[in-house]
C-alpha positions as CSV (number, residue, x, y, z in Angstrom):
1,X,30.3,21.5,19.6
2,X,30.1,18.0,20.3
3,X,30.2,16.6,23.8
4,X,31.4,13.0,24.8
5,X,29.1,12.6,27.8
6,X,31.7,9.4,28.5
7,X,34.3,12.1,29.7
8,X,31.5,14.0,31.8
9,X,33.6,13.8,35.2
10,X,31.3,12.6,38.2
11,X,30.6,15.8,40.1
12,X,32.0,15.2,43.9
13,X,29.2,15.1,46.2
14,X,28.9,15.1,50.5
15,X,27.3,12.3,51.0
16,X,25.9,12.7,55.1
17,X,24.6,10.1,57.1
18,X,22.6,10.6,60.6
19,X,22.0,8.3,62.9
20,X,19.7,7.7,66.3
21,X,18.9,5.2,68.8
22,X,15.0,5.4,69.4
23,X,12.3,6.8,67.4
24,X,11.4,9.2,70.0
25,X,15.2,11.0,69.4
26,X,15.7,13.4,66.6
27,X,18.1,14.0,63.6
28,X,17.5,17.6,63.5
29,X,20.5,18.8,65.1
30,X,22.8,16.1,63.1
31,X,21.1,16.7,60.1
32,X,21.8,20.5,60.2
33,X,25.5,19.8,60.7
34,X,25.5,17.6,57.5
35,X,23.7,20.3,55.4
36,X,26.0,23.0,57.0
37,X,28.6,20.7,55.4
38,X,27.2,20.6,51.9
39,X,25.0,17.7,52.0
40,X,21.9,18.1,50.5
41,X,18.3,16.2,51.0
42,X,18.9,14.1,48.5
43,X,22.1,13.7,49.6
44,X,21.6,12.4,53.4
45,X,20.8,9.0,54.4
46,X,19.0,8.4,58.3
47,X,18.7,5.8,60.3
48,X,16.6,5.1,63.3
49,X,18.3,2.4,64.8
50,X,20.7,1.2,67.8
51,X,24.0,1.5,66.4
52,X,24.5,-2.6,67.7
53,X,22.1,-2.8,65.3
54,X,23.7,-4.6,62.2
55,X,21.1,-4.1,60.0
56,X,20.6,-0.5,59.1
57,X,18.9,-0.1,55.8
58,X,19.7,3.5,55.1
59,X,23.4,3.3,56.0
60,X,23.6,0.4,53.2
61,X,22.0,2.3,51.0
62,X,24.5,5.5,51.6
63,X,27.2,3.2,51.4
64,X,25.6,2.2,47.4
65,X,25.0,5.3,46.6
66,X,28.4,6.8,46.8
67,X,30.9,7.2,43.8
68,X,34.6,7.7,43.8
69,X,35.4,11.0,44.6
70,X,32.3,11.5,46.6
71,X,32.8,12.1,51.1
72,X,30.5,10.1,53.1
73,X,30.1,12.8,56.0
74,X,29.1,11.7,59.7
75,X,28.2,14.5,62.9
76,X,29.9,12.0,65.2
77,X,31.8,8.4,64.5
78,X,29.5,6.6,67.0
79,X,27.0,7.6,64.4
80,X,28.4,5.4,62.1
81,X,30.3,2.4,63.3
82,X,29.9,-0.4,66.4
83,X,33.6,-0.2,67.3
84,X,36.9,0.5,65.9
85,X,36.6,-2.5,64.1
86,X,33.6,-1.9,62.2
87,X,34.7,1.8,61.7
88,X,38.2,0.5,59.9
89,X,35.7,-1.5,57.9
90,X,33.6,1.0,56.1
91,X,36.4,3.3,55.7
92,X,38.4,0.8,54.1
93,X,36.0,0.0,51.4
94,X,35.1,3.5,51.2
95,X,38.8,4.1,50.4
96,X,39.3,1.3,48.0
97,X,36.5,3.1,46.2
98,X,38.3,6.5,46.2
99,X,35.5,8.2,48.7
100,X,37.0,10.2,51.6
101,X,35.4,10.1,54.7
102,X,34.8,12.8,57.6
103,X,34.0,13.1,60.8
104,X,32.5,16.7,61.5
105,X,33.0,17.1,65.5
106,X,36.7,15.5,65.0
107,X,38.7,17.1,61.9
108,X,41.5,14.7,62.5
109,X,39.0,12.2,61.4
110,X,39.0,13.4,57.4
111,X,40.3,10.7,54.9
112,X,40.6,13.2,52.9
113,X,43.7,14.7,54.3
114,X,46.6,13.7,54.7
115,X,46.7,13.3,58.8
116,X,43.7,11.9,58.2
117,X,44.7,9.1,56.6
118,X,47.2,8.5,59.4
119,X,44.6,8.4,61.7
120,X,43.0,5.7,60.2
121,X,45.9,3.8,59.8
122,X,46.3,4.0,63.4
123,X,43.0,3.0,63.7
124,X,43.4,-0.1,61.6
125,X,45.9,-1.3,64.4
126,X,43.3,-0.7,67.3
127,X,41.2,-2.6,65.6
128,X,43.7,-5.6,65.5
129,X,44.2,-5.0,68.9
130,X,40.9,-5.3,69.8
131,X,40.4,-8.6,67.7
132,X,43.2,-10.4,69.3
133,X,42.2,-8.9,72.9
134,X,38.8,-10.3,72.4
135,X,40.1,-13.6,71.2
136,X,42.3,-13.9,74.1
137,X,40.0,-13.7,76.3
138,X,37.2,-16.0,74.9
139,X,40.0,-18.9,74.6
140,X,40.8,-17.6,78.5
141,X,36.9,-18.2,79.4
142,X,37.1,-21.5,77.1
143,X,39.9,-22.8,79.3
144,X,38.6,-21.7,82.3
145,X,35.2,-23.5,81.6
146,X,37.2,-26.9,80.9
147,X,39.1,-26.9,83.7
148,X,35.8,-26.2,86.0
149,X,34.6,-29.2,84.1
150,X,31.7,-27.6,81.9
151,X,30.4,-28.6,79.0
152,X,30.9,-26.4,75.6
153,X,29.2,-26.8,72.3
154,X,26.1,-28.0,71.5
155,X,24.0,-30.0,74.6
156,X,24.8,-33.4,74.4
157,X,21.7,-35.0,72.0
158,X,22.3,-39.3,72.5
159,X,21.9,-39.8,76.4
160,X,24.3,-42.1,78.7
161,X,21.3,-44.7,78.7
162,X,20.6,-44.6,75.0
163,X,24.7,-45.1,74.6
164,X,24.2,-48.4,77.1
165,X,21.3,-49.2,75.2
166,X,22.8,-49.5,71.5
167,X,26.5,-51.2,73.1
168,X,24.1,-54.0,74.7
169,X,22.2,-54.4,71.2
170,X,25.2,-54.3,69.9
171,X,26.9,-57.0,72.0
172,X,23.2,-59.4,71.6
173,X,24.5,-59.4,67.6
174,X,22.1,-56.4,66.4
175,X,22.8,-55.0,63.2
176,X,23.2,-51.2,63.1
177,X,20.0,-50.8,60.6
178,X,18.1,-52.2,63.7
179,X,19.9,-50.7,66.3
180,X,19.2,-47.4,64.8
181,X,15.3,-48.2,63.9
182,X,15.1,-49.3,68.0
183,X,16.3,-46.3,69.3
184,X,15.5,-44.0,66.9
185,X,18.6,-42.3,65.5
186,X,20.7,-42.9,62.0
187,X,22.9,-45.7,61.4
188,X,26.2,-42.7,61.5
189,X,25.0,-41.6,65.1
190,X,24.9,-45.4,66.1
191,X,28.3,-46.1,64.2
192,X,29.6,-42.8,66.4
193,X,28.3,-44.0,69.3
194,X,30.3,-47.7,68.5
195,X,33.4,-46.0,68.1
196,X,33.2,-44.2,71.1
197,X,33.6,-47.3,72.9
């Protein structure tokens, strides 16, 4: 009998990841839920890491290693994701890839289900809400800071006296090439500073 190892079907696998904030935690009690689950030890990916970490190494590589028809697996979603945000994210992508995702101590977190997916989708708008909530109020703080008269952006490089320094060169017949050799900045800052006038 000849086999066409190109139809071999990917075999679904529960892909778990684990999660914790210190070194001196444990994953033992996370990492039992996940096996309970039908991840294996080749199978789980762990992380010791705060979860405002963005860097986490082993939650990349879990999010590699999976295939479509695969379930990344997670004890609790804090394990996984910053905020709601970051959560809609992963699951997204996950999705696009056709792997489900689960929560174990929430079942109406299972992308894999139909409610599931409702969930999520509900999810996706708290996410927006949160966006626009937390854009509101940084152009809220931004206003605020105007009208109180502070200054935003980057500190102010070319000082008042170095300003009254290149309009008096300036005004003495100067050229800009010498302007800007005198003080010690490029011909464009000393053309800003001109314009400015």
């Amino acid at each position: 009998m000849n086999i066409d190892f190109k139809e071999i079907v990917h075999i679904m696998a529960i892909i778990g990841y684990a999660r914790v904030s210190t070194t001196d935690q444990n994953t033992a009690v996370q990492i039992d839920q996940l096996r309970a689950a039908g991840a294996t030890d080749d199978t789980i990916f762990q992380d010791r890491l705060s979860g405002l970490d963005n860097d986490r190494p082993k939650l990349a590589e879990a999010l590699r290693f999976v295939r479509k028809g695969d379930t990344l697996v997670v004890s609790k979603v804090d394990r996984l994701a910053r905020s709601a945000a970051h959560l809609h994210q992963i699951v997204e992508d996950l999705d696009k890839r056709g792997v489900g995702f689960r929560v174990l101590n929430d079942p109406s977190l299972d992308t894999t289900k139909p409610h599931g997916k409702l969930m999520f989708g509900i999810l996706a708008s708290i996410a927006e809400f949160e966006t626009a909530l937390r854009k509101e109020r940084q152009m809220e703080g931004i206003a605020k800071a105007k009208a109180r008269g502070d200054h935003l952006g980057r500190p102010k490089t070319v000082t008042d006296e170095v300003e009254q320094r290149v309009r008096d060169m300036r005004a003495e017949g100067a050229s800009i090439r010498a302007i800007a050799a005198a003080i010690g900045y490029s011909t464009a800052t000393v053309q800003k500073i001109m314009k400015g006038e």
